[in-house]
C-alpha positions as CSV (number, residue, x, y, z in Angstrom):
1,X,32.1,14.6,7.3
2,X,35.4,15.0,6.5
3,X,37.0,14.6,2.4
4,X,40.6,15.0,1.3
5,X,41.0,16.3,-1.9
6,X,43.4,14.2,-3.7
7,X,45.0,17.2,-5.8
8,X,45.5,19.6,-2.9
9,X,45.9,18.1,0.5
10,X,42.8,19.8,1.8
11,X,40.1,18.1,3.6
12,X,37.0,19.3,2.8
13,X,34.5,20.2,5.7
14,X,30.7,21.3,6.1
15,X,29.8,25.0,4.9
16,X,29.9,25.9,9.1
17,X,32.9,23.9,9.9
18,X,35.0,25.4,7.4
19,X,34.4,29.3,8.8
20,X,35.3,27.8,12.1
21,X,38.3,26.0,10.7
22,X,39.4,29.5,8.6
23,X,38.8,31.8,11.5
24,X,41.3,29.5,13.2
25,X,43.9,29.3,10.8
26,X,43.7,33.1,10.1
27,X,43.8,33.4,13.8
28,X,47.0,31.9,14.5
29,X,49.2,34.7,13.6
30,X,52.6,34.5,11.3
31,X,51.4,30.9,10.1
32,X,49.8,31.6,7.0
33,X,47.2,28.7,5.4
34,X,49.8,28.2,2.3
35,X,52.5,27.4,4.9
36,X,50.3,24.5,5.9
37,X,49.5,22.9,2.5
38,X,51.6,20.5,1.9
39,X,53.8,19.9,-1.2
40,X,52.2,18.2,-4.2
41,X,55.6,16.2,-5.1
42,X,55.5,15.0,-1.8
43,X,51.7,13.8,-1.4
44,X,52.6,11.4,-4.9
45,X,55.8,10.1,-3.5
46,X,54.1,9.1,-0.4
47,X,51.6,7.7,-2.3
48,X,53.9,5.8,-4.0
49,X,56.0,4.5,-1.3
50,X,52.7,3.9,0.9
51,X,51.4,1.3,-2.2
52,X,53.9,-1.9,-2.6
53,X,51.4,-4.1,-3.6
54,X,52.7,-7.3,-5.8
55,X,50.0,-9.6,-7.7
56,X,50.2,-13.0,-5.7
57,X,50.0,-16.1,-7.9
58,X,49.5,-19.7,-6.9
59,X,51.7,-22.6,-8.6
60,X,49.8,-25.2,-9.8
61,X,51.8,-28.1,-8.6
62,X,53.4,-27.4,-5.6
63,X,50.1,-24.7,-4.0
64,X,52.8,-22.1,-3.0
65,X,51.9,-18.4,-3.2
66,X,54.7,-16.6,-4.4
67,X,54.7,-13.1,-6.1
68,X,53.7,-13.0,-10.1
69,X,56.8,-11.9,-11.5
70,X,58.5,-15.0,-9.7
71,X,56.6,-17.5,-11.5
72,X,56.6,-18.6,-14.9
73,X,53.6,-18.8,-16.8
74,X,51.9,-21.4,-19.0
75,X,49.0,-21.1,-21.5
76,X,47.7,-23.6,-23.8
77,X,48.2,-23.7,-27.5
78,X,46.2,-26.6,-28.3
79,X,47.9,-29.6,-27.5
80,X,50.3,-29.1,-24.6
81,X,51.0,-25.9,-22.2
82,X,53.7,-23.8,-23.3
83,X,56.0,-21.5,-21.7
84,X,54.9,-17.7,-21.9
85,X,58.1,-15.5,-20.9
86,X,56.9,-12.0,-21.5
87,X,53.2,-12.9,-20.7
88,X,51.7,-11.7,-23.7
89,X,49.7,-14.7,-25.5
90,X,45.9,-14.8,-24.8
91,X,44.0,-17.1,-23.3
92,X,43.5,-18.5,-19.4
93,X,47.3,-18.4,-17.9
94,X,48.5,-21.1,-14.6
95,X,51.7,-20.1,-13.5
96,X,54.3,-22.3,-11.8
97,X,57.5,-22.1,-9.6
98,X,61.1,-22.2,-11.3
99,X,62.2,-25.2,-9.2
100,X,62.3,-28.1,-11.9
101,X,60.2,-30.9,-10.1
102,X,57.1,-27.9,-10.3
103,X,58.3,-27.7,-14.1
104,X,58.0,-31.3,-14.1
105,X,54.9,-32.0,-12.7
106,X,52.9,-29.8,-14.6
107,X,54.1,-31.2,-18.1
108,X,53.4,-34.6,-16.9
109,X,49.8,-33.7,-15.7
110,X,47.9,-35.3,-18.5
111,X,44.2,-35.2,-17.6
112,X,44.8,-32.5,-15.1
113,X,45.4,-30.3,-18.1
114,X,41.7,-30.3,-18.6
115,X,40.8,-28.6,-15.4
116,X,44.0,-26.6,-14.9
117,X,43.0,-24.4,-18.4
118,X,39.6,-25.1,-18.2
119,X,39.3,-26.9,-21.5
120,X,36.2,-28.5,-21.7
């Protein structure tokens, strides 16, 4: 059973692993355990180049699935949707594509509105 501590780079073993796994290292000669561990700048920049995850949306007219910050999104005030640029008004969001028929289509929904913000 084998854990990686997050902080150090070290894997954590069982109590009689890790005297095997010392007597080992220190067994090697002029490579020293700190030579070994590696870097903590370089563990986070892997880490972040490793994780380049985007939040996929789905436009409501057309069904594509294009990456969130592609999309525009819409939330309803009441009587019609309106355009939310910065994404910051509450409420249940649909997002749609920039092309102008998708733009189109959704203001020209009508009753659709009620199941595409889940009025009722």
């Amino acid at each position: 059973m084998c854990r990686t501590n997050l902080l150090t780079g070290w894997k954590r073993l069982k109590p009689c692993r890790m005297k095997m796994r010392l007597k080992k290292t220190l067994n090697q000669g002029p490579r020293s355990m700190v030579s070994q561990k590696p870097l903590l700048s370089q563990n986070r920049m892997a880490k972040k180049l490793e994780k380049k995850e985007y939040s996929i949306r789905t436009c409501v007219s057309c069904g594509g699935k294009f990456p969130k910050r592609s999309l525009f999104r819409h939330v309803w005030n009441g009587n019609e949707p309106v355009r939310d640029p910065e994404q910051i008004f509450s409420g249940r969001g649909v997002y749609c594509c920039k092309q102008e028929r998708c733009i189109g289509k959704l203001m020209a929904a009508g009753k659709r509105w009620e199941k595409l913000f889940r009025i009722r």
